[in-house]
C-alpha angles and dihedrals in degrees: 000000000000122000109346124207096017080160101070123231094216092052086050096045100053092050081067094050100044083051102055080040093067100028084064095050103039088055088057103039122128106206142011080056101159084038090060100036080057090059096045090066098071092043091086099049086044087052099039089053096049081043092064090032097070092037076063099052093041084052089047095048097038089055092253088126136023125217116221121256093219092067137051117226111257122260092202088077098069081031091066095036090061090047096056093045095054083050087045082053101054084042091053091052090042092054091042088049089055087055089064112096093190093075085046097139150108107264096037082046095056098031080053086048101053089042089061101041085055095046091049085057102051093050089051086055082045085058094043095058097063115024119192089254095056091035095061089035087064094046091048097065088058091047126083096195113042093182096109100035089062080050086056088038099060096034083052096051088049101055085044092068092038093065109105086049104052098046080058094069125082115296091277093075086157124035117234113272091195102048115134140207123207100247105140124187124222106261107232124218129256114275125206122211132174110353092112099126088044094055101040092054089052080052098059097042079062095045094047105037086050094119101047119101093239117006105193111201125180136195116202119187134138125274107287092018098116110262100132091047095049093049087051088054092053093039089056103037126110099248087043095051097035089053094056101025097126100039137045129312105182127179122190123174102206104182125191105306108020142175124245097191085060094047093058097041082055103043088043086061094051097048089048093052099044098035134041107259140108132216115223105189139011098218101134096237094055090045087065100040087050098043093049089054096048085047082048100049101032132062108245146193112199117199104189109182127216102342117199129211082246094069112021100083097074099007100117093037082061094050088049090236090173115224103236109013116186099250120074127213087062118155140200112185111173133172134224147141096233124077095206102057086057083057094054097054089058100264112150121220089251095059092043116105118198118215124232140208113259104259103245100265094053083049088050095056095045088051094047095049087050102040097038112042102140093059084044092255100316126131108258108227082240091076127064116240101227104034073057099054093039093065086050090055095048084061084076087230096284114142097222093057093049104050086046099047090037090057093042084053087050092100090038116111112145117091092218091057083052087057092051085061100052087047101059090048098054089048087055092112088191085063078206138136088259102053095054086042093072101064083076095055086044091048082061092063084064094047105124113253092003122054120132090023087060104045082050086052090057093047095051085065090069083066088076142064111299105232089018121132107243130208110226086220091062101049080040087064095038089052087048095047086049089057090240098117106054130154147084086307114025088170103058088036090051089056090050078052095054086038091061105045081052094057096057093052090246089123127029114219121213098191146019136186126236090274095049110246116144103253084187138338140170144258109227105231097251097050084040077058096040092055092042097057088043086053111054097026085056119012093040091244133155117212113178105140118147089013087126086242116178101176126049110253093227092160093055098037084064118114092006118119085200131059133174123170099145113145103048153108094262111153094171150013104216119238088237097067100107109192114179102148097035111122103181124021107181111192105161126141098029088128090191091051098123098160147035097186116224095239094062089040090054098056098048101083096136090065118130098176132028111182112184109157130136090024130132087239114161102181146005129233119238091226089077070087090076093056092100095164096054121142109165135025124181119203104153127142086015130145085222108137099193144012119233115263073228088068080081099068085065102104100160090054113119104162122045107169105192089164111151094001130130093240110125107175134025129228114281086231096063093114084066091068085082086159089060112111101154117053121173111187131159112152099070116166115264097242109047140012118193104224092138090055090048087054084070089060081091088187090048098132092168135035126180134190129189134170120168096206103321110144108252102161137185108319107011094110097068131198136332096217124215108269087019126127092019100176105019098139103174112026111188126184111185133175106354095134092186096058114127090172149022121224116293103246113208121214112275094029127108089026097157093053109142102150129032117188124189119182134176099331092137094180092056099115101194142347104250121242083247103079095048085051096063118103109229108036112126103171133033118190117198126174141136095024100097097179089053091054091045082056102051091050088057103044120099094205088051095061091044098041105042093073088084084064114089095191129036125172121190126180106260104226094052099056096054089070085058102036097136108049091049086052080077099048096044106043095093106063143093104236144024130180117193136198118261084245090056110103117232095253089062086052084052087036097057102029101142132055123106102257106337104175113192117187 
């Protein structure tokens, strides 16, 4: 098929947004009018052509259309495509700065005035230089069927000379082509098929080596054969789970660079939970000491998950596995794709199972279940049986590839499209995983509403650490501060976004909320792999998180618009890195990361996304102040003391985490960020918190407070002022222990609420009548704040109020002292879920309410 997407997404992409951008502006502008209006009329010929462009690349990547082997794909289109996006980008300042009354005078009029007159002329030269005829000419000599490309031909003459009358119409000339709805799909379970001989046999070896002090089993098996499915099997089977019933059953998945710190931390959580011992200090030397005597002491069984060469050698020694513990019947059963990694961890050739591919009827009944689950899993007549089968075939009999293929055929329903994609596997020259694999990111190019947004979703996960967990929140923001979540509710169309990935298999998730909605979830390595290829062959892009890099790759960031490099050694970034064109620099997670000099920040005014958490920053350059076209900044779990008085020339930025940080007040200037919709905050100064200065931040969707401790006592917080907080949608307060009351909320604030949540503020005495009283909110999450709960038991308008609020989720432990008194507030709803602890007559007792969660 040659090299698809040679016309990038993200380029693409970005014309769109630079557009809107302008368009908005332009229509609110307050002087330079019949300058801008001029300008206005080349926005729909640029749009349309981008428009076409990418129908061209989606017909290129889903084998629509085959490029020639006798010529290589031009590079001036991409060429031409960045040039005209760094020209949409002076336009869009020019228009902001027209929208500005203060420089509301003659000579800025007139020196604005000549800026845009000059710039109009040199995008119509942009345009020039490569009309739509010559255009296509050039792309005609690299293309085999030139069938589409008369199609784009013909629709582009004829906007071209629609232009004037389309540029006439309201600011929204073109409709958006990446717009979303909220429909979200229930997320199935992963299903095994086949497999049988392979875990009996795991099953033997158990049952046999029982009486051995450490008995070390391995699975090997390539990427996507099922190893991690098959040890799940066994980890949650009966024999598994009665041998070891009173002891610890400990699973760890440890990927290809780990860390060992994360392991133990993680290992140290599972044995405190299942045994009866306590862990005093976190000091890494105790951690040991303290995980090698609980190994000693307790029977356990140890999962370790896709281990790597680069870890296997001293893997166990860092997780303290003693050598000879006390109990016997202990067992180590770890998975890898290398042979000699098992070898290393002590597994014996005898105790080794080999994993092999599904026969083809076992792959036939996992790919029917997948690709046909509307007709449970039967054939439609719509579809031809052996043009079916044959797509199956082409997975090579490999579970992942055919749950991930099945689900991407779901919508399918032509037989000729069936042929396409038989068509597409078969031309992959490599014949490898990969390679079939992609026929699942291009079927996201054809999902209804969301196409080329979603397929750039899927690649930003390869920004982050392959075989980490990751929290749905954070690829959210990342999504928001690409630009590619846009709309009236980011959040909640972020979450479709995440919904959807899951339910083609191309995430995991681990966990869920009561509404279903993912709260984190994993890549599997391959399709981590998979994102990451499509990414910087395509997107220019450069993702080297968790690589144990010292030193920044200068020489290889250059020329990419997105770096990753999170999860690291960095101690610098040298003076010398120049990144003009760079959208998105993610540096997170480089714990001895102390700078960003000013000289690299001030040349980065093209960035998108910063992401500096978890880093050991010190300071902050007031030259953050020149990223005029930041969206997003990550500071979180940072040393950093204060923000810049500079952070409030941002006006594009909408989402600001200070979570865990040392900030403890923000700038006085914070009302100026209008574009700010997500603030996470916890170390507030203990005198005053300015609840009252963030109401003017009239975008603000999410607020966050957290304290740790600080003392933050009755009336700190302040007033929710009337008209404040229009369009707050989730409000959290964690963790601020001092706290007497919450923020006085007048009437018409707050008039957005749809989620409160209250956690472990044990001094908070009640939840005040104003906050049943708001409109909107539909849940209200209450735990660790006992003297809150006793209140609200007591309390006669809470009984009568509550009715308006669909969720409510109260700690477990705290209602029971007030049972009686909540039997009269929840006998009149629809569902109630309980905690494993709560006795059946309290399930009798509380039957009722809409959705009452305890925990």
């Amino acid at each position: 098929m040659g090299e698809p997407g040679f016309i990038t997404g993200f380029a693409g992409y970005a014309i769109r947004q630079a557009w809107d951008q302008i368009i908005h502006h332009i229509n609110i502008a307050i002087r330079c009018k019949k300058e801008l209006d001029a300008l206005k009329l080349l926005f729909p010929r640029i749009q349309a052509m981008n428009v076409e462009l990418q129908e061209y690349r989606k017909a290129l990547n889903s084998g629509k259309m085959s490029t020639s082997p006798h010529h290589p794909l031009p590079s001036t289109v991409n060429s031409w495509l960045n040039e005209l996006n760094v020209l949409l980008e002076e336009a869009s300042d020019l228009a902001q700065h027209c929208t500005v009354r203060s420089y509301f005078h003659l000579f800025s009029r007139y020196r604005t005035s000549r800026k845009i007159r000059h710039l109009f002329d040199n995008i119509e030269k942009h345009i020039a230089s490569t009309p739509s005829i010559s255009f296509l000419h050039q792309l005609q000599q690299h293309v085999a069927n030139g069938q589409v490309l008369e199609q784009i031909k013909e629709r582009l003459d004829y906007l071209n000379h629609s232009t004037s009358a389309m540029a006439s119409a309201s600011g929204d000339v073109f409709p958006s082509i990446y717009s979303a709805t909220s429909n979200k799909k229930y997320i199935e379970e992963a299903v095994i098929v086949g497999q049988d001989s392979e875990s009996n046999r795991l099953m033997e070896l158990i049952d046999s080596q029982q009486h051995k002090n450490v008995s070390r089993l391995g699975l090997l098996g390539k990427g996507g054969a099922g190893k991690t499915l098959l040890l799940k099997r066994v980890f949650n089977s009966d024999q598994v789970q009665s041998l070891f019933r009173n002891d610890s059953m400990i699973w760890l998945t440890v990927s290809q660079n780990p860390s060992f710190n994360t392991l133990r931390d993680d290992l140290v959580k599972q044995i405190t939970v299942q045994v009866n011992e306590r862990l005093d200090s976190r000091e890494e030397d105790h951690v040991k000491i303290w995980l090698n005597e609980c190994m000693r002491k307790h029977k356990f069984a140890l999962f370790l998950d896709d281990i790597w060469e680069t870890s296997a050698a001293s893997l166990l020694e860092e997780l303290c596995v003693p050598h000879s513990p006390h109990h016997k019947s202990n067992i180590i059963i770890a998975t890898s794709r290398n042979s000699s990694v098992l070898s290393q961890l002590g597994v014996r050739p005898s105790s080794l199972i080999e994993m092999q591919d599904l026969t083809e009827d076992d792959g036939w009944r996992l790919f029917s279940f997948y690709a046909f689950p509307h007709s449970d899993g039967i054939l439609p007549v719509s579809i031809d049986h052996e043009i079916a089968t044959t797509v199956c075939k082409e997975c090579g009999g490999l579970p992942l590839a055919i749950k991930v293929i099945g689900k991407a055929m779901v919508s399918v329903t032509l037989s000729n499209e069936w042929e396409l994609a038989v068509k597409k596997l078969q031309n992959d020259v490599t014949r490898s995983l990969y390679g079939r694999l992609r026929l699942s990111y291009d079927a996201l190019a054809d999902v209804a509403g969301y196409g080329i947004s979603l397929q750039l979703c899927f690649l930003c996960l390869a920004a982050f650490s392959k075989g980490h967990v990751i929290y749905a929140n954070d690829a959210i923001d990342y999504w928001i501060g690409e630009g590619l979540v846009a709309g009236r509710d980011p959040l909640q169309i972020g979450d479709t976004y995440v919904i959807l990935l899951a339910d083609r298999s191309l995430i995991e998730p681990i966990q869920k909320d009561y509404d279903g909605n993912v709260i984190c979830f994993t890549v599997h390595d391959v399709l981590h792999d998979l994102a990451q290829q499509i990414a910087e062959k395509e997107e220019k892009c450069f993702l080297q998180a968790s690589k144990g890099l010292q030193e920044f790759p200068m020489v290889d960031c250059a020329g990419h618009m997105r770096i990753s490099l999170e999860d690291n050694r960095l101690t610098r970034v040298p003076k010398e890195f120049q990144a003009p064109y760079i959208r998105s620099l993610l540096l997170s997670s480089n714990p001895s990361l102390t700078e960003i000099p000013k000289e690299v920040i001030g040349t980065m005014t093209a960035l998108r996304v910063l992401d500096l958490s978890r880093t050991a920053l010190q300071s902050l350059s007031k030259n953050i102040g020149c990223l005029k076209r930041l969206v997003y900044l990550g500071l979180s779990f940072v040393p950093l003391k204060r923000l810049p008085n500079s952070v409030t020339a941002l006006k594009n930025l909408q989402i600001l985490d200070l979570y865990r940080s040392d900030i403890r007040q923000l700038p006085s200037g914070i009302s100026k960020l209008t574009s700010l919709q997500l603030l996470d905050w916890n170390k507030c100064r203990r005198d005053r918190l300015p609840i009252s200065d963030l109401g003017t931040l009239n975008k603000l969707k999410r607020l966050g407070l957290h304290n740790n401790g600080e003392i933050i006592q009755k009336g700190m917080l302040g007033t929710m002022k009337q008209g404040g907080f229009s369009k707050l949608e989730v409000f959290s307060v964690v963790k601020l222990r001092k706290l007497e009351q919450l923020p006085i909320v007048e009437e018409g604030a707050l008039p957005s609420l749809k989620t409160l949540t209250i956690m472990n503020c044990e001094a908070l005495q009640r939840l005040p009548q104003c906050y049943w009283n708001l409109k909107s909110v539909e849940k209200v999450r209450v735990y660790g704040c006992s003297k809150v709960l006793f209140v609200m038991a007591e309390e006669e308008n809470f009984i009568k109020t509550k009715i308006k609020v669909q969720t409510i989720t109260l700690s477990m432990i705290e209602t029971q002292t007030s049972k009686e008194r909540y039997h009269d507030i929840l006998q009149q709803g629809e569902h109630f879920y309980y905690g494993e602890f709560w006795c059946s007559e309290m399930f009798q007792l509380f039957a009722g309410i809409n959705r009452f969660y305890l925990f």
